[in-house]
Backbone as CSV, one residue per row, in Angstrom:
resi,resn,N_x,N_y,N_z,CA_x,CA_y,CA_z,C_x,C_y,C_z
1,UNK,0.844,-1.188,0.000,0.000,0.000,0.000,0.884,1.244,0.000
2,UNK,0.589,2.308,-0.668,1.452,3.393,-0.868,0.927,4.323,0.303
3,UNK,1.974,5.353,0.782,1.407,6.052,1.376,-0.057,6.803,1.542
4,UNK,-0.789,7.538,0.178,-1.506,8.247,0.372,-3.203,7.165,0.720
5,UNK,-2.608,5.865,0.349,-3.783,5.149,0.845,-3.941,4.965,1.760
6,UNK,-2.616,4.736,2.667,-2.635,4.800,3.884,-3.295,5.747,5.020
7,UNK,-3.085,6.823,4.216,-2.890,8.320,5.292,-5.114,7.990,5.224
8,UNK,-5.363,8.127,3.926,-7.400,8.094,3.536,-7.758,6.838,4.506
9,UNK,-7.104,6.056,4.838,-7.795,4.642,5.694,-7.538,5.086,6.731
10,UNK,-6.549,5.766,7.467,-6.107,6.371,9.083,-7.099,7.567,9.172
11,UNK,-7.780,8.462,8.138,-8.880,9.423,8.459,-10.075,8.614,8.485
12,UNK,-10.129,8.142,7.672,-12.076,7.085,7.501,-12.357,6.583,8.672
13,UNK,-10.736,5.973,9.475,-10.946,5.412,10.647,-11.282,6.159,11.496
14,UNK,-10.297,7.237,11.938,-10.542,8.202,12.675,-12.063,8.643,12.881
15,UNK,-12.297,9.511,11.511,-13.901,9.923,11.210,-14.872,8.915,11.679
16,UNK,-14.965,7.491,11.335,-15.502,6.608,11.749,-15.754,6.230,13.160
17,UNK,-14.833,6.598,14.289,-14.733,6.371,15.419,-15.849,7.529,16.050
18,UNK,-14.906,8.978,15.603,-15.568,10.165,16.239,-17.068,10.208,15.976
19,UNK,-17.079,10.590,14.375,-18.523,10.360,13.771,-19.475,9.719,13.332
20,UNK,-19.626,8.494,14.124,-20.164,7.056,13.541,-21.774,7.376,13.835
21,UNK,-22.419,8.517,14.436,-23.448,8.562,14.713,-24.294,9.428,13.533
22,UNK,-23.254,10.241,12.898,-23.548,10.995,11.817,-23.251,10.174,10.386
23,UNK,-22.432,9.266,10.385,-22.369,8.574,8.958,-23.447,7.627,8.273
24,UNK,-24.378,7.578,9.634,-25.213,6.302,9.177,-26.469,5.962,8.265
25,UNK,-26.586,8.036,7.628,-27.197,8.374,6.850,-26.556,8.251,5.555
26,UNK,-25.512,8.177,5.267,-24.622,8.385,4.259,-24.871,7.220,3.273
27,UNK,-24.651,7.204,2.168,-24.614,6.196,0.759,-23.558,6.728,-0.083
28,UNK,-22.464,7.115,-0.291,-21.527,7.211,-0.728,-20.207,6.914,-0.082
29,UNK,-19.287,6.512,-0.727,-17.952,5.866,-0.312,-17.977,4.722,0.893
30,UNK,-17.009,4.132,1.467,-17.457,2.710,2.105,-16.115,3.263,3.335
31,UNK,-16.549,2.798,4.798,-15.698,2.737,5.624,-16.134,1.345,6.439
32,UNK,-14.764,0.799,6.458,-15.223,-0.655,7.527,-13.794,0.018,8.918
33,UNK,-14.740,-0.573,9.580,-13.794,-0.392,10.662,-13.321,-1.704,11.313
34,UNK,-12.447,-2.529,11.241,-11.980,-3.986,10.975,-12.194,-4.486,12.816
35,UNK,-11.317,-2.874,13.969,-11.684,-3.431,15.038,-13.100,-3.130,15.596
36,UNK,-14.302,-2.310,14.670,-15.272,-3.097,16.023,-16.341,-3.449,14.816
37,UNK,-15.948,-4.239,13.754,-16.828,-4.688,12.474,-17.695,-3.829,12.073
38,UNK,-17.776,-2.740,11.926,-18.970,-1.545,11.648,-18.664,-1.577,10.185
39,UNK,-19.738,-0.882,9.425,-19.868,-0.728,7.934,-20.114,0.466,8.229
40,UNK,-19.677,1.649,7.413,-20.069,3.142,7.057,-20.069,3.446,5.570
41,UNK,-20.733,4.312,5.623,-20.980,5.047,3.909,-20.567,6.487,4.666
42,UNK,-19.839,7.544,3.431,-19.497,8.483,3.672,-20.393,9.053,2.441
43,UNK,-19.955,10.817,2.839,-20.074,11.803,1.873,-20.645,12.390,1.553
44,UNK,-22.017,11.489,1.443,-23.992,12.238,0.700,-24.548,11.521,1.583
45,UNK,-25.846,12.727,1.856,-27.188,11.987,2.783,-28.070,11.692,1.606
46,UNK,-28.570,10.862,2.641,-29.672,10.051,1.813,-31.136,10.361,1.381
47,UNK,-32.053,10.488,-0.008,-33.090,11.202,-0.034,-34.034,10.408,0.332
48,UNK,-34.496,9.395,1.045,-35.485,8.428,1.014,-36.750,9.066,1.298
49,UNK,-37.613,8.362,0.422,-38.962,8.911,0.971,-39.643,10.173,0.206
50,UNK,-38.289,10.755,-0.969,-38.717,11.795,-1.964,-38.661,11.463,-2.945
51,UNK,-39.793,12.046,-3.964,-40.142,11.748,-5.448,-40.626,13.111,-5.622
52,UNK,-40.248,13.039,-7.403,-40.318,14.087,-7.956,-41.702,14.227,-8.259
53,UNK,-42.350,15.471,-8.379,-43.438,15.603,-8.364,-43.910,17.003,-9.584
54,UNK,-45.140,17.164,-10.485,-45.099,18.233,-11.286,-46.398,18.930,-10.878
55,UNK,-46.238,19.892,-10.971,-47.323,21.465,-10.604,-47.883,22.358,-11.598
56,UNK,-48.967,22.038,-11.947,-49.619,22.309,-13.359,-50.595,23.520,-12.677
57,UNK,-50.533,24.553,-13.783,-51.678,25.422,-13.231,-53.026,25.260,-13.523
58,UNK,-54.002,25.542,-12.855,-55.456,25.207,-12.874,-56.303,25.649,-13.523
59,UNK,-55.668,26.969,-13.611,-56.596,28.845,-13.706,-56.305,28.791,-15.611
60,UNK,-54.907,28.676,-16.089,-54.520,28.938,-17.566,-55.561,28.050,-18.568
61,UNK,-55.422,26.421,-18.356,-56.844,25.780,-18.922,-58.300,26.246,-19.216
62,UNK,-58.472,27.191,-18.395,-60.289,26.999,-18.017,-59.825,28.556,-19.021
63,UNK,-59.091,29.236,-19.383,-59.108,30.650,-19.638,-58.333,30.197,-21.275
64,UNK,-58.024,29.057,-21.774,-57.251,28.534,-23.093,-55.955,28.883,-23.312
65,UNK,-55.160,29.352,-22.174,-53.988,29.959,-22.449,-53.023,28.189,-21.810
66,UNK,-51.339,28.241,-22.530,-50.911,26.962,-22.110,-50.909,27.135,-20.336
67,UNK,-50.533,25.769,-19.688,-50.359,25.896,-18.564,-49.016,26.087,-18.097
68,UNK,-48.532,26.685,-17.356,-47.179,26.595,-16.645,-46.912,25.370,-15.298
69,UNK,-45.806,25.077,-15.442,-45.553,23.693,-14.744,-44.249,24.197,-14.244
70,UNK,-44.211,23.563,-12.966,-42.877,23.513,-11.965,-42.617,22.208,-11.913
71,UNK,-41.273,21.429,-11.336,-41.053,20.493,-10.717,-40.319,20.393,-9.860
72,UNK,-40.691,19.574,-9.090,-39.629,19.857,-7.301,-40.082,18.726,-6.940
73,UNK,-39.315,18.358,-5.916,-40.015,16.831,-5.063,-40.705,17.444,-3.478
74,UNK,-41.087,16.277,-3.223,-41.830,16.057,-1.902,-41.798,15.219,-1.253
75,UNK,-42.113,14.993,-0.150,-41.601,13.702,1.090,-42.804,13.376,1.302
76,UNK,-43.064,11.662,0.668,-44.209,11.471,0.738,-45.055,10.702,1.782
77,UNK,-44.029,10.959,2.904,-44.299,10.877,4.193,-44.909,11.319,5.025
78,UNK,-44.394,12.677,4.747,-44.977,13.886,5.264,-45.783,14.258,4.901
79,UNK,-45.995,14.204,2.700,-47.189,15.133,2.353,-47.807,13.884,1.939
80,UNK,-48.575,13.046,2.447,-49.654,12.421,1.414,-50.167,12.400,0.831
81,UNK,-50.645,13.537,0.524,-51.982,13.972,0.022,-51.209,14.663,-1.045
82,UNK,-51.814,15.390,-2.452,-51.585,16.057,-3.619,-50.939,17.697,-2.920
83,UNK,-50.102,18.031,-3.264,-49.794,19.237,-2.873,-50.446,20.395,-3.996
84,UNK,-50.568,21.510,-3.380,-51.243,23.116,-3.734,-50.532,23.807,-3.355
85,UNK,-49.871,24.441,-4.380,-49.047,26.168,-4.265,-49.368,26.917,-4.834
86,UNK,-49.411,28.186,-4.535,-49.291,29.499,-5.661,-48.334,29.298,-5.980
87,UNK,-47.864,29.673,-7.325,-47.153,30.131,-7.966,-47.136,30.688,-9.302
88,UNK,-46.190,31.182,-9.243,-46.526,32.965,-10.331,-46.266,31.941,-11.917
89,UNK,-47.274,32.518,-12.354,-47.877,31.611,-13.821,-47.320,32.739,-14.857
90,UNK,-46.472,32.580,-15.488,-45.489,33.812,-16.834,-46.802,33.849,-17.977
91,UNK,-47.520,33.593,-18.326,-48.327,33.609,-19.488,-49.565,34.308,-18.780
92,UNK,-50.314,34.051,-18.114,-51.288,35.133,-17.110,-50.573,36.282,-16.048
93,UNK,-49.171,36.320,-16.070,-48.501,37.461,-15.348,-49.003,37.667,-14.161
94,UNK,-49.524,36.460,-13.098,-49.816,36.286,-11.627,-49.702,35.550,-11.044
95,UNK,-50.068,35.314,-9.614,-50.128,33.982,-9.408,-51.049,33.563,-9.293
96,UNK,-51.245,31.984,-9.398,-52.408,31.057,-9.374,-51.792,30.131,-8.647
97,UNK,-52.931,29.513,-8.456,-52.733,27.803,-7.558,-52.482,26.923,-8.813
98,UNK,-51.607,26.176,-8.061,-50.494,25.056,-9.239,-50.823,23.656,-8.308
99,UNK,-51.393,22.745,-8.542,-52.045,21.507,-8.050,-51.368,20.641,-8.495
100,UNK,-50.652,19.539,-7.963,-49.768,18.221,-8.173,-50.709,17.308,-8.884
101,UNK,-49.812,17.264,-10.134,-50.418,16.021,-11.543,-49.844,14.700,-11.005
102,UNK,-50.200,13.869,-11.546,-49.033,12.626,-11.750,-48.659,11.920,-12.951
């Protein structure tokens, strides 16, 4: 093993020891810690539980103009139900309520 692999396995460990309570969200990169058998993921938290979702306006249809659409996700944990926002519609120059399609 060359040095600089060395030096990244003596931090993972380290990190692993101190921060093992914070890594356990993680899904990127791999830390084993050999003396107390632990598995870690480093780097990125994890999105579980979100899907992308699209926001069609309500108001532009009923008036023949196109509709404007957003997309963003949501935690469909939290929101069960169809989400409702204003948001500012560029072709009617206001805002309207934008209601989750699928």
């Amino acid at each position: 093993m060359n040095i600089a692999k060395i030096l990244v396995w003596k931090l993972f460990f380290y990190l692993g020891r101190i921060w093992s309570w914070k890594l356990q969200n993680c899904h990127l990169g791999v830390l084993h810690s050999p003396s107390r058998g632990n598995l870690y993921t480093l780097f990125a938290k994890k999105k579980a539980g979100r899907v992308l979702i699209t926001l069609e306006c309500t108001e532009a249809r009923k008036l023949g103009k196109p509709p404007s659409r957003y997309y963003t996700t949501k935690n469909k944990i939290n929101t069960p139900q169809r989400l409702e926002l204003m948001k500012y519609n560029k072709y009617l120059k206001r805002h309207t309520l934008h209601k989750e399609i699928r």
